[in-house]
N, C-alpha and C positions, 0 to 999 in steps of 0.2 A: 941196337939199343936194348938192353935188359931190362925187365921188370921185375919190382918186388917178390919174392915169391910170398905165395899166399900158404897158410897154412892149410895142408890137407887132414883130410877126417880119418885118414885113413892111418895116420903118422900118429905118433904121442899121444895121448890126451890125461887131464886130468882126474883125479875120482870121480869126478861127478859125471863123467864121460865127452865133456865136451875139447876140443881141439885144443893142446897145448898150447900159450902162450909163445912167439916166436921172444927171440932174445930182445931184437928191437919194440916189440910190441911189450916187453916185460920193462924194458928201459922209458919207454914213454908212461906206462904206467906206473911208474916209481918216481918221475919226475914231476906226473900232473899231482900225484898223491902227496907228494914233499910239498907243490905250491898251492894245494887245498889246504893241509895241516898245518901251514904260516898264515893262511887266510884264515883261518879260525882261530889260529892264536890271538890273532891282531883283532878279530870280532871279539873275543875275548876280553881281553884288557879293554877296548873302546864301552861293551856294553857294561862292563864294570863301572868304570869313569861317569858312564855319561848316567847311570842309576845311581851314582853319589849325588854326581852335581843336581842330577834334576828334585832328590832330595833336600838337599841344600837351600834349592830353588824356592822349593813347597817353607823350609824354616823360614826363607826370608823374606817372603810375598805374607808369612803370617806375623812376623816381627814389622813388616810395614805399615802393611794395611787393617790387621785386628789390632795388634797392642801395641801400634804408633809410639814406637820405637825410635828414637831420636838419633840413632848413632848409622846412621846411613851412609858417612863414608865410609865406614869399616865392609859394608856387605854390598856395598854398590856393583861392585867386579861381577858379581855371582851372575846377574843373568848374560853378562857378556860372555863370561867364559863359559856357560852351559851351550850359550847358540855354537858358538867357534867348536868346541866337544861336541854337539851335536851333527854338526856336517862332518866332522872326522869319523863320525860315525857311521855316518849315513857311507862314506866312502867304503868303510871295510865293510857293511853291509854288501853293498853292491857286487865288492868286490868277492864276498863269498858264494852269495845267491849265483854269480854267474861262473864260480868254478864250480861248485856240489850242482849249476844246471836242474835248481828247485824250482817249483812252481809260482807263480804270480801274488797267487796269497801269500807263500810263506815270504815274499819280500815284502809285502803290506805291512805282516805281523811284524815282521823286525825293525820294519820305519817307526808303526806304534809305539811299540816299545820304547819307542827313547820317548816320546812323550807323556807314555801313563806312568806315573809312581811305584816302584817296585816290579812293575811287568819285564822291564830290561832283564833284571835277575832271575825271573820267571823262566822270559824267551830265552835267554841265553844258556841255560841250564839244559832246556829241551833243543834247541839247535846244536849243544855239543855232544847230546846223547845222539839225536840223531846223525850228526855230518861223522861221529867218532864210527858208529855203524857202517854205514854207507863206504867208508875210507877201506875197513875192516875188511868189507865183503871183495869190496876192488881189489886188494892186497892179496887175498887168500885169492882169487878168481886168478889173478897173474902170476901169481910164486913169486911176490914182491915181500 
């Protein structure tokens, strides 16, 4: 039976001096890095959405209940479709926290976010600088 070979120190390595990346090891790193950067697209566009609607939300909670606003079939959809966008959201959260392997709070912050007004926009802004980083450093560490 053969075993993997492991990359020696003593072979290749990078500027930075550390062990070259083997080919398979540069091919899994290109492929978790392709299904982080769809995870983040899809975080994207959800924390988008779901920072409209929960806007939308805040117009029609003050069209009901302040200026009792009579035309309530027109806006009754809104908070159905914020909940329903809401879990779609929570999914690609999930689903990025556990590729970028972030820590506890940063999944807290981006549950948040769909509930405070304008923070979606906020956190999403700061989650793409960072996870775009993080991707970078991956990329450049493997010759991807």
């Amino acid at each position: 039976m053969t075993t993997p070979a492991s990359p020696s120190t003593s072979g290749p390595s990078t500027p930075g001096g550390a062990p070259a990346a083997t080919s398979e090891q540069a091919e899994a790193a290109r492929t978790a890095i392709r299904k982080a950067r769809g995870a983040l697209a899809r975080y994207r566009v959800m924390a988008i959405v779901t920072g409209v609607m929960l806007l939308l939300l805040c117009v029609e909670l003050v069209l009901n209940y302040v200026v009792k606003v009579s035309w309530e079939d027109a806006i009754r959809w809104i908070p159905f479709a914020h909940g329903w966008i809401y879990v779609i959201y929570l999914v690609t959260v999930v689903d990025l926290w556990s590729k970028m392997r972030w820590t506890f709070g940063r999944l807290v912050a981006q549950v948040l976010a769909g509930v405070v007004p304008v923070m979606s926009f906020i956190v999403e802004k700061q989650v793409h600088r960072d996870a775009e980083a993080k991707l970078q450093v991956l990329a450049d560490q493997y010759g991807v």
